[in-house]
C-alpha positions as CSV (number, residue, x, y, z in Angstrom):
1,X,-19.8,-13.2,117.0
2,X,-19.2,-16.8,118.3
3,X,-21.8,-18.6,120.2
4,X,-21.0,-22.2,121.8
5,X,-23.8,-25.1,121.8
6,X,-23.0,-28.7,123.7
7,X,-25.4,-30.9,123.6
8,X,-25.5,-32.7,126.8
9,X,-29.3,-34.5,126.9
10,X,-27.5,-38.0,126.7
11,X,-28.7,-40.2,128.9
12,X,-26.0,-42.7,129.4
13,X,-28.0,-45.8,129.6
14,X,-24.8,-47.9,129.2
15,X,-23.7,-46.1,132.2
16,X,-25.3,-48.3,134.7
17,X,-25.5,-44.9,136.5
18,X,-28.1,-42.3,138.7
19,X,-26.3,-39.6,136.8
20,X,-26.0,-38.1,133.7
21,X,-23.3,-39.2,131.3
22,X,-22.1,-35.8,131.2
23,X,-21.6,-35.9,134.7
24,X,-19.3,-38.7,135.2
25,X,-15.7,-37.5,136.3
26,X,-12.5,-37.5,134.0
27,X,-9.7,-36.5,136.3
28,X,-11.8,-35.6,139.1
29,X,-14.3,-33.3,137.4
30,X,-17.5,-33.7,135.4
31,X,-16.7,-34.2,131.6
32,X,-19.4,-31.1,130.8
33,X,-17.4,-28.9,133.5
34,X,-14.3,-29.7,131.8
35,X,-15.8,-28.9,128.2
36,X,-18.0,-25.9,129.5
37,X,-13.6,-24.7,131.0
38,X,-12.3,-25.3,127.0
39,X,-15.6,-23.7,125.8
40,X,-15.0,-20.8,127.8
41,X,-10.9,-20.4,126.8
42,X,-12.9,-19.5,123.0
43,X,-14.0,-16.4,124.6
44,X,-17.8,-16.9,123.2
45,X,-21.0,-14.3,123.6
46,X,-22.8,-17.6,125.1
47,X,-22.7,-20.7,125.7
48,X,-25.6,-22.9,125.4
49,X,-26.4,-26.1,126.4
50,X,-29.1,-28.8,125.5
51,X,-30.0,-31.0,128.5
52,X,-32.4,-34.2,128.8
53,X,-33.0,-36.8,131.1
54,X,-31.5,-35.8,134.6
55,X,-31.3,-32.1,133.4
56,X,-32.2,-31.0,136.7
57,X,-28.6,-32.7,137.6
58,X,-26.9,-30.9,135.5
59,X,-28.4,-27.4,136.1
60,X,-27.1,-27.9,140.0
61,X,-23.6,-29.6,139.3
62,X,-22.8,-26.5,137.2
63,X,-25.1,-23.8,139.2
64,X,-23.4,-20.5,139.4
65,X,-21.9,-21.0,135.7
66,X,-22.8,-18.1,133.2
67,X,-24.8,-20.6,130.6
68,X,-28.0,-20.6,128.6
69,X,-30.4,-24.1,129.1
70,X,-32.2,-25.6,126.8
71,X,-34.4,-28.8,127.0
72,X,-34.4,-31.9,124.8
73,X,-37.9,-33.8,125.8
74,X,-37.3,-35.9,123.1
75,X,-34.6,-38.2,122.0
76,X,-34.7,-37.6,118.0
77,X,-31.1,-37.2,117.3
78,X,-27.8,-34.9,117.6
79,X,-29.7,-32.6,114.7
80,X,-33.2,-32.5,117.2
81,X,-31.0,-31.3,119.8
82,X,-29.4,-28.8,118.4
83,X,-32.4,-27.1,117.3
84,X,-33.8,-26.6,120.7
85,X,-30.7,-24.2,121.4
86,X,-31.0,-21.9,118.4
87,X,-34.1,-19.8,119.1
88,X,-32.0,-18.5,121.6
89,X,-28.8,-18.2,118.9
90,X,-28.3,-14.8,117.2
91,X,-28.6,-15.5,113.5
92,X,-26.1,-13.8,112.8
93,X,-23.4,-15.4,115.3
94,X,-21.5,-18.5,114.0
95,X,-22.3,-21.6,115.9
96,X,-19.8,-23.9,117.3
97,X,-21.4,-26.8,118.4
98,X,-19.7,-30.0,121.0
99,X,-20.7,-33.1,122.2
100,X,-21.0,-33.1,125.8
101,X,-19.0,-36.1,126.7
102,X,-15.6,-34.8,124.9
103,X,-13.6,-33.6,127.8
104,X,-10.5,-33.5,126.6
105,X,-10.5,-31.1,123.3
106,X,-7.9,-28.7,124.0
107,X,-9.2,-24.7,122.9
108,X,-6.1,-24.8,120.4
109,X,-7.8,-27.2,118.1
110,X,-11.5,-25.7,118.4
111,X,-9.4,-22.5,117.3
112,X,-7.8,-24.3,114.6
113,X,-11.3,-25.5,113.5
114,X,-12.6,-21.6,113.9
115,X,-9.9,-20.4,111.1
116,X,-11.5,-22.0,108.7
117,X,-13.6,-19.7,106.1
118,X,-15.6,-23.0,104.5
119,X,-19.6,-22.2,105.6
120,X,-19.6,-25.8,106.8
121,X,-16.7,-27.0,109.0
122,X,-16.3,-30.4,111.0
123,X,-13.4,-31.5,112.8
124,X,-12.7,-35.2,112.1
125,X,-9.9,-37.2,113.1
126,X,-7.6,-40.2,112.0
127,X,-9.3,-43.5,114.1
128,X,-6.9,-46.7,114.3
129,X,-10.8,-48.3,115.1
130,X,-13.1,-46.2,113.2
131,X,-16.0,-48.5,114.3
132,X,-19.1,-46.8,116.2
133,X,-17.8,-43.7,114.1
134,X,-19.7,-41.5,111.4
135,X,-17.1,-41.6,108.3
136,X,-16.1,-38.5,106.3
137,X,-17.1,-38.6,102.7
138,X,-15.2,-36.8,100.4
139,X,-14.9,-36.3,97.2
140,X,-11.3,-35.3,96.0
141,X,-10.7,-33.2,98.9
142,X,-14.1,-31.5,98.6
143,X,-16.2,-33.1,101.9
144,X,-19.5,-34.0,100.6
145,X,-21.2,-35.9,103.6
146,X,-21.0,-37.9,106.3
147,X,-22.5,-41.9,106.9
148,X,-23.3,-43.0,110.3
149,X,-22.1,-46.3,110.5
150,X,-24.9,-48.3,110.8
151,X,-26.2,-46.9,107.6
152,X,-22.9,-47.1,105.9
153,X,-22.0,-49.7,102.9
154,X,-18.9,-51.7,103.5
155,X,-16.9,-49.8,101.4
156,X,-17.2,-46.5,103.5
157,X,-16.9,-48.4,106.7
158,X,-13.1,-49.0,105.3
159,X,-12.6,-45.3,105.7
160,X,-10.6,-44.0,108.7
161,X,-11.6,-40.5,108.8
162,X,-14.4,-40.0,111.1
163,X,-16.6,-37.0,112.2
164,X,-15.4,-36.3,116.1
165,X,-19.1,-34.4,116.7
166,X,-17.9,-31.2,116.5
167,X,-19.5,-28.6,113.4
168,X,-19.3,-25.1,112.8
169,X,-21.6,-22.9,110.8
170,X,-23.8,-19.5,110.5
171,X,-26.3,-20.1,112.7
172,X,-29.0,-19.2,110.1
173,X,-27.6,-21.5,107.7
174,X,-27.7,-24.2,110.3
175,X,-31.0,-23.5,111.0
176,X,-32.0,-23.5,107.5
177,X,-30.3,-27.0,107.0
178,X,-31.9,-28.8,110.3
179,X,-35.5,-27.7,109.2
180,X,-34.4,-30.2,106.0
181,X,-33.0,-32.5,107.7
182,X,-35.1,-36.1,108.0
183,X,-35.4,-39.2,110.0
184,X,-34.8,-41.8,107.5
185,X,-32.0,-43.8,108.5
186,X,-31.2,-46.8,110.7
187,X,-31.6,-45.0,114.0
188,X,-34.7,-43.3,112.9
189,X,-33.0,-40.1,114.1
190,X,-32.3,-36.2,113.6
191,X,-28.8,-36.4,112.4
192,X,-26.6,-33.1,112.7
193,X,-24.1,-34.6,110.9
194,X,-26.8,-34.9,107.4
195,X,-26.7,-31.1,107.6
196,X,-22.9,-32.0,105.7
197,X,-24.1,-33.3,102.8
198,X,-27.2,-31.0,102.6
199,X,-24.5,-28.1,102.3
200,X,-22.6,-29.6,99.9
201,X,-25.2,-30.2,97.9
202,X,-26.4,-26.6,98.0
203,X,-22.9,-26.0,96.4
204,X,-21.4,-24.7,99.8
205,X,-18.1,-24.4,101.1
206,X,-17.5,-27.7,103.7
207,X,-14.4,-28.5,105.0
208,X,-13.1,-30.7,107.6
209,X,-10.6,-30.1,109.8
210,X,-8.2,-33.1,110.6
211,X,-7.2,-33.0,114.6
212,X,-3.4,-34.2,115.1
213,X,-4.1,-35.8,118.3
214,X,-7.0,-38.4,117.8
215,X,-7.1,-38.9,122.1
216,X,-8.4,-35.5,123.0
217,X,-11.5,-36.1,120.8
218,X,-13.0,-39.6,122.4
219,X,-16.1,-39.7,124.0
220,X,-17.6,-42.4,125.9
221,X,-20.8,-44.6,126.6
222,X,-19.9,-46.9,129.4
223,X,-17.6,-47.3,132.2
224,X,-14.6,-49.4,129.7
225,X,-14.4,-46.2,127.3
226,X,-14.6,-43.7,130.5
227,X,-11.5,-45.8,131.8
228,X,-10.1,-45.1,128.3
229,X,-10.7,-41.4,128.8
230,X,-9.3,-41.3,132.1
231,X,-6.1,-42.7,131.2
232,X,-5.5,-40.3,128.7
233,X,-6.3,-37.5,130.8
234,X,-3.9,-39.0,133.8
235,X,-1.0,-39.4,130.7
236,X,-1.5,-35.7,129.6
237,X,-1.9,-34.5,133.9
238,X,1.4,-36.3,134.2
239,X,3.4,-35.2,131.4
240,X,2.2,-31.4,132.7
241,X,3.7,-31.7,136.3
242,X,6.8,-33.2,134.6
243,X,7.1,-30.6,131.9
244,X,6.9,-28.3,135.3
245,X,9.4,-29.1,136.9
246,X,8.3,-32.0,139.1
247,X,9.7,-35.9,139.4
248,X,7.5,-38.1,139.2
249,X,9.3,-41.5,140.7
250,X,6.6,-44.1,138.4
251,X,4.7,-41.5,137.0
252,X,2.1,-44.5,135.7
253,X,1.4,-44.6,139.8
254,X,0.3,-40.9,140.3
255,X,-3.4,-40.1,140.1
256,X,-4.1,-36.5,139.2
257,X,-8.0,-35.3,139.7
258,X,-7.5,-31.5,139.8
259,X,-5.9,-28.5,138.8
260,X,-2.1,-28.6,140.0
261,X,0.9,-26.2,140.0
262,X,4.5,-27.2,141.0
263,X,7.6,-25.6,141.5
264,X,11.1,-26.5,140.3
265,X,12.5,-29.7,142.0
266,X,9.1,-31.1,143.6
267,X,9.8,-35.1,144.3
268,X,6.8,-37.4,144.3
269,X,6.5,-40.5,145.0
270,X,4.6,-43.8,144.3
271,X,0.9,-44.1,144.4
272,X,0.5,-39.9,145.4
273,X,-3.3,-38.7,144.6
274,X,-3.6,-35.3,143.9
275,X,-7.2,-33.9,143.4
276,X,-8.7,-30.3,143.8
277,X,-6.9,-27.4,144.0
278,X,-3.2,-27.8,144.7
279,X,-0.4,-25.5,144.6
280,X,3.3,-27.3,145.4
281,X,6.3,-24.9,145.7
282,X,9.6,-25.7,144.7
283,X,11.4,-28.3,146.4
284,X,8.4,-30.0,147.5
285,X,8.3,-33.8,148.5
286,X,5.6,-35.9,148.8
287,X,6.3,-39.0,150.0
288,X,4.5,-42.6,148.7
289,X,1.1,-43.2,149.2
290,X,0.1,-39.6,150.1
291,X,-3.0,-38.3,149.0
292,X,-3.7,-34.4,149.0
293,X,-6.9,-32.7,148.1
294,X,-7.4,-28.5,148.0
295,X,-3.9,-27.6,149.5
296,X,-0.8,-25.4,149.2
297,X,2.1,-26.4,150.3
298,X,5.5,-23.9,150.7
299,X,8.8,-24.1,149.1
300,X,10.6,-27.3,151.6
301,X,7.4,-28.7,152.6
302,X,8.2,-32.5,153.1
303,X,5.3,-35.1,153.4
304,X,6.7,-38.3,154.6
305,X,4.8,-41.2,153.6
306,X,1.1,-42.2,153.9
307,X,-0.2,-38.9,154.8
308,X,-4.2,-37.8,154.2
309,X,-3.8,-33.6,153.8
310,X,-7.2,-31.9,153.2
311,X,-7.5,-28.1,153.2
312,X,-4.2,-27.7,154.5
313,X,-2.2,-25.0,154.0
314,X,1.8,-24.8,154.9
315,X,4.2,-21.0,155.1
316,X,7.4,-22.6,155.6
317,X,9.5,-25.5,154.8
318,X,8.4,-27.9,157.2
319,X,7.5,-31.9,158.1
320,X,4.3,-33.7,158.0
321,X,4.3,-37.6,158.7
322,X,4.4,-40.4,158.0
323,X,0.9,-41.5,158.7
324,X,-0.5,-37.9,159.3
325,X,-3.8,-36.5,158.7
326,X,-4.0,-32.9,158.4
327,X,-8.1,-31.6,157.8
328,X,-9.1,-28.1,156.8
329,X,-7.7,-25.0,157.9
330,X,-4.6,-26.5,159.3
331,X,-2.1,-23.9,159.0
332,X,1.4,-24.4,159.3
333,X,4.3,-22.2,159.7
334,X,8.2,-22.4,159.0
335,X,10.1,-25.5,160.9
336,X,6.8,-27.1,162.4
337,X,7.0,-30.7,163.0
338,X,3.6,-33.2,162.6
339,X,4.6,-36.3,163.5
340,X,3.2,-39.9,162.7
341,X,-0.6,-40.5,164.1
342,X,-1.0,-36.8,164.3
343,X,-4.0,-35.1,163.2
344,X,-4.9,-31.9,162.8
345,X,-8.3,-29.1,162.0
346,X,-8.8,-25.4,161.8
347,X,-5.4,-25.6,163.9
348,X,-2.7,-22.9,163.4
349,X,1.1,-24.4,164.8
350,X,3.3,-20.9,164.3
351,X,7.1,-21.4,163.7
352,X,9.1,-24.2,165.2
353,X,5.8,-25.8,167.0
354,X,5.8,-29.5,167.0
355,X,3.2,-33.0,167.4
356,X,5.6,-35.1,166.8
357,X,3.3,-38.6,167.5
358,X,-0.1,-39.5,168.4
359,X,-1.9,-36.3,169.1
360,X,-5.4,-34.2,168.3
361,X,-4.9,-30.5,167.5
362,X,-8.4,-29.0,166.2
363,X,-9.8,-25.6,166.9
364,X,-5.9,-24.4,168.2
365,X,-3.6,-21.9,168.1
366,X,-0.5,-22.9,169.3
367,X,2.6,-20.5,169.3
368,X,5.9,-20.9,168.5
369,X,8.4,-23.5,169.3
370,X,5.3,-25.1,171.7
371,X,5.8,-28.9,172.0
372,X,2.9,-31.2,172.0
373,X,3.6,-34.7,173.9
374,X,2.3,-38.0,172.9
375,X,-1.3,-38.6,173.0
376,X,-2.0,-34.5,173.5
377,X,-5.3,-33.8,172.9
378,X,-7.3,-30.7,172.4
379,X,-10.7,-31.7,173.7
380,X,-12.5,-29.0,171.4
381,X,-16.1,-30.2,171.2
382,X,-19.0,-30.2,173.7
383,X,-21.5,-32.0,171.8
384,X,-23.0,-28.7,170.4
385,X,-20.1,-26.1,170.1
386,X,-17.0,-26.1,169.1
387,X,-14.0,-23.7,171.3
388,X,-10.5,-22.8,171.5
389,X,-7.1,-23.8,172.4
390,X,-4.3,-21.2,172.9
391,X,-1.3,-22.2,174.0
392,X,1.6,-19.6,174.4
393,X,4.8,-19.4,173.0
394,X,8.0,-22.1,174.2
395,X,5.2,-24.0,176.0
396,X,5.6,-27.9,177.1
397,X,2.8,-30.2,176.7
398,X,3.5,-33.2,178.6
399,X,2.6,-37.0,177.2
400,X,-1.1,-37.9,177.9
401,X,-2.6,-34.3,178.5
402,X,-6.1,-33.3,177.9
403,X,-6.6,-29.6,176.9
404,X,-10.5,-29.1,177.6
405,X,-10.8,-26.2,175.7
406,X,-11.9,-23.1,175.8
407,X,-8.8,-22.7,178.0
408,X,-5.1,-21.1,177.4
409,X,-1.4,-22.7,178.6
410,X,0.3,-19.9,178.9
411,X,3.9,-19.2,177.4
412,X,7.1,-21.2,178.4
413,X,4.0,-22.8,180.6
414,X,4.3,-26.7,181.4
415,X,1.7,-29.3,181.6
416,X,2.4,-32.1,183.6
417,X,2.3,-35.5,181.8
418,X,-1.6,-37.0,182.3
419,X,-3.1,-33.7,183.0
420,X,-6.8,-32.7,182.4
421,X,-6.2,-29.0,182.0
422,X,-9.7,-27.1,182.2
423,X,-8.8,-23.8,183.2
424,X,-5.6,-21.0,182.7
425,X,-2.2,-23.0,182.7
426,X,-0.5,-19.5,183.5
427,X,3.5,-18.4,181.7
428,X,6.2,-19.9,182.9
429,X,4.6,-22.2,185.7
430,X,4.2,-25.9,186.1
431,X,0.6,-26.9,186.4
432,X,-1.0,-30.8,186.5
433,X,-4.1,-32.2,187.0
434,X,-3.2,-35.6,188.2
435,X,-4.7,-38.2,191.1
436,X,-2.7,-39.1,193.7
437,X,-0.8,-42.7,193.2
438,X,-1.2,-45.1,195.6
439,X,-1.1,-49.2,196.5
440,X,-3.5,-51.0,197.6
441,X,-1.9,-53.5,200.1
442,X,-3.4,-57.0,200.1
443,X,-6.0,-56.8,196.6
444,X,-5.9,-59.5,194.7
445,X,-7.2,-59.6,191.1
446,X,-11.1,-61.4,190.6
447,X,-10.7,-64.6,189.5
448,X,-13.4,-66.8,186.9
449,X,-14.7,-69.8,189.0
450,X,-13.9,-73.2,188.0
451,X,-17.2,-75.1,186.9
452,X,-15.4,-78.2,187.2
């Protein structure tokens, strides 16, 4: 039995923030969503998690997740905290327990740490910097403690294997080694990590598990180290979509802040931001500057440069931009053409339809091989409701049309150039809504006065 507690009632003075450390994003999520994800992968019975200041926060950015709360009133330490989440343990289970700000611990090494038999395990890692760190004591290769370093001599501040946070136990044991556990020390604090030493010197088994990859285990206090984190998070994103099958032209230049799948043969450009949910199939282009966020985009889908696509979802191999905006539930099929100054919502363009410049298309449906003149607009919106646009099959929209929707242009219908269309454009028929031209002999444009 495996049961899972992070301790998450940091407050993150150093922050300068209204929310929670374990709330600021790493790659576009929270760090304690992203950790709650790798805690998940271990397959545990629970997962518990000690909150503190701004709890309430927390509770609602993770709401709907299957987790058991706990509250820290107090701040007395990393050992405090975990205490307030074992009542709730099974005594029997073993206890993994994580620092909420570690977002980047991949399950594979928390498994790694798991194989271990010793009654005691941390995982520690190699540190280039090991200052801020708590160093591993050992003795031989027996562990025997671990000094936080502001109560550490000089001599074990020269050591360069530190604690990452991250200790496995029986839970009773754990229990049993908190309720000894005292505050004497610089900080004046609960430590977890003194529950080491205490099991060593009960004659237990403690081992420490050395990570390979020192960058997945970094936390952070303040906006430099969360820069830190995000940049190994955007490496690692990057390396992914390559390893997939994309090309990234300056990888360094591509901002990942979500969960993406490509295709073989996907192309994308400089400065791309890709956040949410995104799904690219093969062949894919995304041209530079694009951003997407929560879309999917079929096999030949090319997005020219400097395109905003949110929500959108593409069938067919077709072109978007440059300079488009596509907003939620755009849908669009095989051969459709969105053109530059084009944007687009809850609009459905079937196969062959085109905007090729400078038009509105929300709340539509417009059928196959329909053509949308410059400055087309769907007038969808009364001030209270929106309504509909239909516009049939092979239809023409001429440049400079209003559609004042609800209303349907029928198929192979055309709409004059300038029209205000407020009623049934029927098939196959030419139908304009457009004042008479005419010159006015003899006016002459008003003139300003001269004062002098």
């Amino acid at each position: 039995m495996l049961e899972i507690i992070i301790l998450a009632a940091g407050e993150g003075k150093r922050m300068k923030s209204a929310r929670p450390k374990v709330l600021q994003t790493v790659g576009g999520r929270p760090m304690l969503e992203r950790l709650v994800d790798t805690a998940k992968a271990l397959a545990p019975d629970r997962i518990h998690v000690v909150i503190g200041a701004g709890g309430d926060q927390v509770q609602e950015a993770l709401a709907g997740l299957d987790l058991v709360w706990a509250e820290q009133r107090e701040r007395l330490g990393t050992g405090h905290a975990a205490m307030q989440a074992l009542p709730a343990v099974d005594p029997e289970a073993r206890v993994l327990v994580l620092p909420g700000d570690m977002p980047l611990v991949r399950p594979s090494t928390l498994a790694r740490l798991l194989k271990s038999d010793a009654d005691l395990t941390v995982l520690s890692f190699i540190a280039e910097d090991p200052t801020g760190y708590g160093r591993i004591l050992r003795d031989g290769d027996a562990v025997r403690g671990i000094r936080e370093e502001k109560d550490a001599s000089d001599e074990e501040r020269a050591i360069d294997e530190v604690n990452s946070g991250v200790l496995a136990a029986g839970a009773a044991d754990l229990a049993a080694w908190l309720e000894r556990v005292g505050a004497d020390n610089a900080q004046g604090e609960y430590y977890l990590t003194d529950c080491v030493e205490l099991a060593a010197d009960d004659g237990r088994d403690v081992d420490a598990v050395i990570a390979g990859d020192a960058g997945e285990l970094m936390g952070a206090n303040d906006r430099v180290q969360m820069a830190v984190l995000e940049r190994v998070f955007q490496q690692r994103a990057r390396r992914s979509l390559m390893e997939q099958g994309a090309a990234l032209a300056d990888p360094d230049s591509v901002q990942v802040r979500g969960e993406i799948d490509v295709g073989r043969d996907v192309f994308i450009d400089v400065n791309v931001v890709l956040q949410g949910r995104i799904r690219l199939g093969d062949g894919v282009q995304l041209g530079a500057g694009s951003v997407l966020v929560d879309c999917e985009l079929a096999a030949g889908t090319v997005v020219h440069p400097y395109c905003v696509l949110e929500g959108a979802k593409t069938t067919g191999a077709c072109s978007v931009g440059p300079f488009a905006r596509l907003r939620p539930g755009t849908e669009l099929a095989e051969d459709v053409k969105i053109g530059n100054f084009v944007e687009t919502k809850n609009a459905r363009m079937s196969q062959g339809a085109k905007a090729s410049h400078l038009a509105y298309v929300g709340d539509a449906e417009v059928g196959p091989a329909a053509n949308l003149g410059a400055g087309t607009i769907t007038c969808n919106y009364d001030g209270v409701n929106k309504h509909r646009t239909v516009i049939g099959a092979g239809a023409f929209i001429g440049s400079n049309s209003s559609l004042v929707a609800p209303v349907e242009i029928g198929a192979e219908a055309t709409v004059g150039a300038g029209s205000v269309i407020s009623g049934e454009a029927p098939a196959g028929q030419l139908t304009l809504s457009r004042a008479r031209q005419r010159t006015i002999p003899d006016w002459k444009r008003p003139r300003k006065k001269n004062r002098d």
